[in-house]
C-alpha positions, 0 to 999 in steps of 0.5 A, spaced: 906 617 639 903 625 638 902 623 630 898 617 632 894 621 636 893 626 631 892 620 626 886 618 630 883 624 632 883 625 624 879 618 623 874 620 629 872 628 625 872 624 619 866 618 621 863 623 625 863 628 619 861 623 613 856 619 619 849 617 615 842 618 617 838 624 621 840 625 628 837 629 635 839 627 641 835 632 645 829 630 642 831 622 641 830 623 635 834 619 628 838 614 628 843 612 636 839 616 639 836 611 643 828 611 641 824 603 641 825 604 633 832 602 634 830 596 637 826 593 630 830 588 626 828 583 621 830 576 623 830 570 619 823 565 621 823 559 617 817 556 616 819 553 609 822 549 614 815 547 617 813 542 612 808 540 617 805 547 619 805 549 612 800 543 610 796 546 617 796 553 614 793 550 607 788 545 609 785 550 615 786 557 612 782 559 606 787 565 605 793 560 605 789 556 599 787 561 595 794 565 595 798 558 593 792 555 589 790 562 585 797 563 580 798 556 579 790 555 576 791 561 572 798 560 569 795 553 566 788 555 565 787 558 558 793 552 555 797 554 549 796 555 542 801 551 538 804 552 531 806 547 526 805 546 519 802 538 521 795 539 522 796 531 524 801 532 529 797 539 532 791 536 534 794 530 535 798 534 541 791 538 543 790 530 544 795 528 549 795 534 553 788 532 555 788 524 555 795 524 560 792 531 564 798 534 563 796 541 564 793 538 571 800 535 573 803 543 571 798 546 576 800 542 582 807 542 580 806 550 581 802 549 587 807 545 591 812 549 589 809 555 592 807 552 598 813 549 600 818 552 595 820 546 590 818 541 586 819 537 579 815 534 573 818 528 571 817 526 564 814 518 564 817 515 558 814 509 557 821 503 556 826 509 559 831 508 565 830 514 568 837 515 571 840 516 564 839 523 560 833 523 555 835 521 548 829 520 542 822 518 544 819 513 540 812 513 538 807 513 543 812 512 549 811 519 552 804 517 558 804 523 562 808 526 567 810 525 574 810 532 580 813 530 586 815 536 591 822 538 594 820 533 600 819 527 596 826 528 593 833 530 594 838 534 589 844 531 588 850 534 590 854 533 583 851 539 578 851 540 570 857 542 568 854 544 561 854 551 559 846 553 558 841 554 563 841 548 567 848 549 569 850 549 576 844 545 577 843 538 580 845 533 576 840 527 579 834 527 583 834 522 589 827 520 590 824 518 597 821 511 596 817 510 602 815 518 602 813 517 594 809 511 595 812 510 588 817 505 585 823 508 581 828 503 579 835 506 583 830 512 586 834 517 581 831 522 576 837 525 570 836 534 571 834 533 562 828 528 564 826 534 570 822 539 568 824 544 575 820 549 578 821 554 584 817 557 589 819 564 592 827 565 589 833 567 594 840 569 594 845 564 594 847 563 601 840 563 603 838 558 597 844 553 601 840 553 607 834 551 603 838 545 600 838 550 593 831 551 593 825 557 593 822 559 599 814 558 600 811 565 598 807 563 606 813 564 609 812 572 609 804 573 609 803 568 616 804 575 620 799 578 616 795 572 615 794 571 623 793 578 623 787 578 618 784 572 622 785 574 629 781 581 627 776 576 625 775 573 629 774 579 633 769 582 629 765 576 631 766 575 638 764 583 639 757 580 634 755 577 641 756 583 646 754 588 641 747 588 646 748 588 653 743 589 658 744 592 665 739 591 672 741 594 677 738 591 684 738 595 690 741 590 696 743 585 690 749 582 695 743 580 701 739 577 697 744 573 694 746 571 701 739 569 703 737 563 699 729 564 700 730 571 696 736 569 691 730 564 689 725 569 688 730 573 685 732 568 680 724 567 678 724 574 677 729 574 673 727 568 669 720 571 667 723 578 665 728 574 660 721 570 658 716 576 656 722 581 655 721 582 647 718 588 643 712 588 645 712 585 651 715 589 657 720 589 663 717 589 670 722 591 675 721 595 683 721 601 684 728 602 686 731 597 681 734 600 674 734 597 668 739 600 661 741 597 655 748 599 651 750 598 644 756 597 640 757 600 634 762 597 629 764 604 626 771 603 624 772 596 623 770 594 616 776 599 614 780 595 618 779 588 616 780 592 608 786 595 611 788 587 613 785 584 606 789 589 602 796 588 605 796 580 603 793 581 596 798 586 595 803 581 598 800 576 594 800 580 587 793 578 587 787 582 586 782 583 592 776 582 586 781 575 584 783 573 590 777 575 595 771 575 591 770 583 592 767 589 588 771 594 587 768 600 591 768 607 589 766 612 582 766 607 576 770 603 579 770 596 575 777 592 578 778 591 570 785 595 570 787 591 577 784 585 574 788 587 566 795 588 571 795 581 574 793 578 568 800 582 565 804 580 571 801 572 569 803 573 563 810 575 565 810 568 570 808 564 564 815 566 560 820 565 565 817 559 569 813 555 565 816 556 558 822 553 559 818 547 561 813 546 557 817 547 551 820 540 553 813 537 554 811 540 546 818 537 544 817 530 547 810 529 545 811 531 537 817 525 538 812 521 541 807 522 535 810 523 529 816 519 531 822 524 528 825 531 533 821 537 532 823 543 526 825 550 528 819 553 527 816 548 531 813 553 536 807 556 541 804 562 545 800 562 551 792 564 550 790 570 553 787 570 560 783 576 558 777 574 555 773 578 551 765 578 551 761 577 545 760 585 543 768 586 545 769 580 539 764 583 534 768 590 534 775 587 533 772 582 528 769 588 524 775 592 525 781 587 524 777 583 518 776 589 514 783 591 514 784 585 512 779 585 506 782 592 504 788 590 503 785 584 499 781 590 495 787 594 494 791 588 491 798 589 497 795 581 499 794 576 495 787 571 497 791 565 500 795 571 505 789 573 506 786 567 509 791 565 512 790 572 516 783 570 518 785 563 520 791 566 525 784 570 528 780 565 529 782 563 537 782 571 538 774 571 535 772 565 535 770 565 528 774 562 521 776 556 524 773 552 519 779 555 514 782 549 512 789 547 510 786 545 504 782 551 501 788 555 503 792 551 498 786 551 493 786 558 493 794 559 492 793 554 485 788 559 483 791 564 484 797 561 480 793 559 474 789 567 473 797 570 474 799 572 467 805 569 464 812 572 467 817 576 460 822 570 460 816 565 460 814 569 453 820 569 450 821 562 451 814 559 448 815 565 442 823 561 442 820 554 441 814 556 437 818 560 431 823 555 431 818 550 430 815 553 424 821 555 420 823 548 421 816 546 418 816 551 413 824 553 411 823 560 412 829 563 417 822 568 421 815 566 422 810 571 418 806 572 425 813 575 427 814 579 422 808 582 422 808 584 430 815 587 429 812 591 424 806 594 428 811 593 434 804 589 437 805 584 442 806 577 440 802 572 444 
């Protein structure tokens, strides 16, 4: 027994020896002490769960629609740049992103999922079961896409078994008819034919109790939101008693009491109200006292300020992009938060959209050329940054006359470099025009002002002294005898 003691006393110096965190009993100060910041804890809220209240927030708070609206149009406004050697099969897919609004239905799949954490963009394939797995397209059956949020439809519990990107995923997709005004013959949609997009991402057991979703990015700005709104609101009711007169009556209470003078009073009052202006005046008894005071607002912008920054950092939105303010201070512009955001954009664009859109890429060229898509089929997201005209001329200048002195000083031949200036083109907005055609007529005259290769020579020297010495009889031409005596190069 006195070892178990000497045992447990041990264990007791050892947490009280190794105890993490500041600590002053006197002063309650640190951690145990008993102070009121002991007292805070972070306790889950749920307003994913709200789907009603979310929709309110949206519709009703013009923050809650700019901090779900604003990424989503962003992330699918500039488009794609795609790149296949068929000029047919390009413009033929610049033509159906826009006829089947394909960059509408990815914007609000993205805003559905930040607003209430999930949804999906269903590719419609013209003749398909939906409930199988997406196999070849034929030509001209790809007729859009079809965005129904995480209320619309549930994940099966069955997952892909497959290894890859989509393992551990649902497999199928039950659709909720009478939510989705929609009739999808079985009301299940295969995972291949779905392109997934999740709102905020949580860990493992919280993902569980979303039923395997993303949280909406609102669920922890409300706080701030609701601060932000009530500080408004505030700001305007004190607009209304910024000015407050006072008229102080000698014998107020008697007068009120008595119904002669109270009406006497009130007409007083009435007239002072009337003919109260800047040039009027104010009459009053000798004995009454009149006095005015005034609210100053000093303080309160730097409040509201205080609040809108928090939620746009919360957001990740610029104050310039998401409240449409001009930055304050010594040349201060707001390109670098601007240039930021646009970087955090991009960063959003690869990891959410490009999985998805390289789906949508590979089954429109199904759709067009009617055979799967090469290798090097391929695209890049446009740049969010636009550069004004004198920015463009300067990078014109500068990038085409690299390019002219590598062609100057033969390191590129003509064709590469006109394939370079066309790959400017969507930055500069110049040498579109260059065509597939001049850049091949350019590489067929470049081949026909190349100098025959060595072997190329001694062949046609080969078969041509073969042919005069079988004319002649002679076992080696004249014209070779004598370029071999002046050692001068037969031609």
């Amino acid at each position: 027994m006195k070892q178990i003691k000497r045992m447990s006393k041990r264990r007791q110096l050892k947490t009280q020896r190794f105890s993490d965190g500041f600590q002053n009993l006197p002063l309650r100060m640190g951690l145990g002490t008993g102070t009121t910041l002991n007292a805070n804890r972070y306790i889950p809220e749920f307003k994913t769960f709200n789907r009603a209240e979310l929709e309110w927030a949206y519709q009703g708070s013009w923050i809650c629609g700019l901090a779900v609206d604003v990424v989503a149009e962003d992330m699918t406004r500039e488009g794609v740049d795609v790149k296949c050697d068929d000029l047919d099969v390009s413009s033929g897919i610049d033509v159906a992103l826009d006829e089947y609004r394909v960059w509408d239905s990815l914007c609000d799949a993205i805003k559905w999922a930040r607003l209430y954490g999930g949804s999906i963009a269903v590719l419609l394939i013209d003749g398909d079961d939906m409930s199988q797995p997406l196999a070849h397209i034929p030509r001209g059956a790809f007729k859009g896409l079809l965005v129904l949020d995480c209320w619309q439809v549930n994940p099966s519990e069955e997952l892909v078994q497959d290894l890859g990107p989509d393992f551990g995923k649902p497999m199928y997709y039950e659709v909720f008819a009478k939510q989705c005004a929609i009739d999808i013959p079985g009301n299940k949609i295969h995972h291949s034919r779905c392109i997934r997009f999740e709102g905020r991402r949580l860990p493992y057991y919280l993902r569980q109790a979303y039923r395997g979703w993303g949280a909406s990015i609102l669920e922890p700005l409300f706080d701030r939101i609701e601060k932000f709104d009530m500080a408004t609101d505030g700001a305007a009711q004190l607009v209304n008693k910024c000015y407050l007169r006072f008229y102080k009556v000698k014998g107020l209470r008697s007068i009120l009491t008595n119904d002669v003078a109270r009406r006497g009073f009130e007409v007083q009052m009435e007239n002072v109200r009337q003919f109260q202006s800047i040039e009027g005046m104010t009459l009053g008894d000798v004995d009454d006292d009149f006095q005015t005071t005034s609210y100053t607002f000093t303080g309160l912008p730097e409040i509201l300020l205080q609040f809108a920054q928090q939620i746009s950092g919360a957001t990740g939105i610029p104050l310039v992009r998401l409240f449409g303010q001009s930055p304050v201070g010594f040349n201060s512009t707001g390109e670098s938060d601007i240039r930021l955001y646009y970087d955090n954009t991009k960063q959003a664009q690869e990891k959410m959209l490009r999985p998805g859109m390289k789906k949508i890429l590979n089954a429109i060229y199904m759709s067009i050329a009617g055979l799967a898509p090469d290798r090097d089929f391929n695209f890049d997201f446009r740049p969010l940054w636009q550069m004004t005209n004198e920015q463009k001329a300067q990078s014109a200048t500068a990038m085409v006359g690299a390019i002219v002195q590598a062609l100057q000083n033969e390191a590129i031949p003509l064709p590469t470099a006109m394939k370079e200036l066309k790959k400017l083109s969507p930055v500069l907005g110049m040498f579109s025009s260059i065509t597939d055609e001049d850049i091949a007529e350019a590489e067929k005259q470049e081949n026909e002002l190349m100098p025959p290769m060595a072997g190329e020579i001694n062949g046609a020297e080969q078969i041509q002294g073969s042919d005069q010495n079988a004319n002649s009889g002679a076992m080696v031409s004249k014209e070779t005898e004598r370029g071999s005596q002046t050692n001068w190069p037969d031609r």
